[in-house]
N, C-alpha and C positions, 0 to 999 in steps of 0.2 A: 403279312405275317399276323395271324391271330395272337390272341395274349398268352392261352396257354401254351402257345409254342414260344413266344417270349419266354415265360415263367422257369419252360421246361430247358430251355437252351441257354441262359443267362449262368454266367459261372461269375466267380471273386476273383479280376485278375491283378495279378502281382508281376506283371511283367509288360511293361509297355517299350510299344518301337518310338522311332524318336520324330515320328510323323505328326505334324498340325494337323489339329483338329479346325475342319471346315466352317468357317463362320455360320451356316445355313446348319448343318447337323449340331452344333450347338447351340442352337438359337430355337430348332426343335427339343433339344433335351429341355431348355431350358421354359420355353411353353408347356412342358409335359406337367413341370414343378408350379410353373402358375396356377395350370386348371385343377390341381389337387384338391381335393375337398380338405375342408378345414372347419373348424368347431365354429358353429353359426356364422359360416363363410367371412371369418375376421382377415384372414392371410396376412396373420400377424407373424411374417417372417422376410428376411433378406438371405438370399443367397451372391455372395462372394464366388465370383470368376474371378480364381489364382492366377495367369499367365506369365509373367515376370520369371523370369529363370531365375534370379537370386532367390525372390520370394519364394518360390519352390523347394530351393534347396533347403531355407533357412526351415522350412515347413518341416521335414523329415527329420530333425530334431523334437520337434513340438509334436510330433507323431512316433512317439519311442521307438525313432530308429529305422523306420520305416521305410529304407531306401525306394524302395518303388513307386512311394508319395509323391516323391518330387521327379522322377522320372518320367511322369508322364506328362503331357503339353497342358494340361489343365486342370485345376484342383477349382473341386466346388467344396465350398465351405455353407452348412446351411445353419441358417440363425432365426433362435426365434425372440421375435423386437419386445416382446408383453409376456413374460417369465410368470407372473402371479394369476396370470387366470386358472381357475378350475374350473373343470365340467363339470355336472351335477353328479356324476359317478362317483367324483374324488380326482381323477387325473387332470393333471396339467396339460393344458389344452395344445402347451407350443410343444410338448416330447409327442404328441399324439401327430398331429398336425404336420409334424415334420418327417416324422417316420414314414406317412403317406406319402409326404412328397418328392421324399430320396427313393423310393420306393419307388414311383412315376417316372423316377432319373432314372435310372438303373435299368428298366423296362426301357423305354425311349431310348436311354444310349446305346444296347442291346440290336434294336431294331434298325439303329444307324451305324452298325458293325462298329461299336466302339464298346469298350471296355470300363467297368468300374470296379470299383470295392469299398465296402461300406467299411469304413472306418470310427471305430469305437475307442482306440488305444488314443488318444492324444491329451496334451496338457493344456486346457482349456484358456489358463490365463498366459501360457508362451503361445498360443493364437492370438489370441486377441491383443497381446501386445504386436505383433509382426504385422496385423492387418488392422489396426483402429478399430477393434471393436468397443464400443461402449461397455461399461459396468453393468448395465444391466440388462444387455444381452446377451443372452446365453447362446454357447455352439454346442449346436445339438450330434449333430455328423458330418464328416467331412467324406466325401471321394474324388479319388482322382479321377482323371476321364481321359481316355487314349483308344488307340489302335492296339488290339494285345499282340505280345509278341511271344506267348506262351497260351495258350488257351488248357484248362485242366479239365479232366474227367471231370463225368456228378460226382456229387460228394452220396453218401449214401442218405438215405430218407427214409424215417419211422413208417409204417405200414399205415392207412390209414384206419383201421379198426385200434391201432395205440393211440389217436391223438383226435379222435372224433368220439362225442357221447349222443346221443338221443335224449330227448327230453329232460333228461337229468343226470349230472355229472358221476357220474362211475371210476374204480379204478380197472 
């Protein structure tokens, strides 16, 4: 499978079957997240494999509710360890850094006919209570990771003459 057939076939799934995930196809998702490019190749982050059922469950709270968080055999939680770096840009090098590397998951779990969804909705400090995170690491996104038991249509997509400029930024 090429990327943009990844790209193009990857959906937000909300519906996992109750099938374990293969030591071997998560151990690929999870190499996807290592080779990530990262700002001056620091890989200043930890990613948290959820597997524990309780801990799952107790996660879908900390995820406003989110029943299909905990429903699936694996919850990645990605963190990044060094909060205070900036880029010369202005951006915070661990929200850049990490974006990429769920990003990488997401693709990879895809390709291993597993299911994600990037998760934005949760309460940072009921994670980090549930899983020992430290104070000064931050959880950037969390997904869970399964076999979907609902796969949905594309969602629709801006055309690309709205969302691309040449040379200089246009409306």
């Amino acid at each position: 499978m090429d990327v943009l057939t990844a790209i193009q076939g990857r959906r937000s799934i909300r519906s996992y079957r109750p099938q374990e995930v293969e030591e071997e196809k998560l151990l690929k998702v999870l190499e996807a997240a290592r080779l990530a490019p990262s700002a001056n190749n620091r890989q200043d982050w930890k990613f948290i494999v959820v597997r524990d059922k309780e801990l799952r469950e107790k996660m879908i709270s900390a995820c406003a509710g989110q029943r299909f968080v905990g429903e699936a055999p694996v919850i990645i939680v990605a963190c990044g360890t060094e909060p205070t770096g900036i880029m010369r840009c202005g951006q915070y090098r661990y929200t850049v850094d990490l974006s990429i590397a769920v990003a990488y998951i997401t693709l990879a779990a895809y390709e291993q006919g597993l299911g994600t969804c990037w998760i934005g909705a949760f309460d940072e400090n009921a994670v980090k209570e549930l899983l020992n995170i430290p104070e000064k690491v931050r959880v950037v996104a969390i997904t869970p990771l399964g076999y979907p038991a609902i796969i949905p249509g594309p969602r629709p997509r801006k055309p690309l003459n709205e969302v691309v400029c040449y040379d200089k930024y246009t409306e």
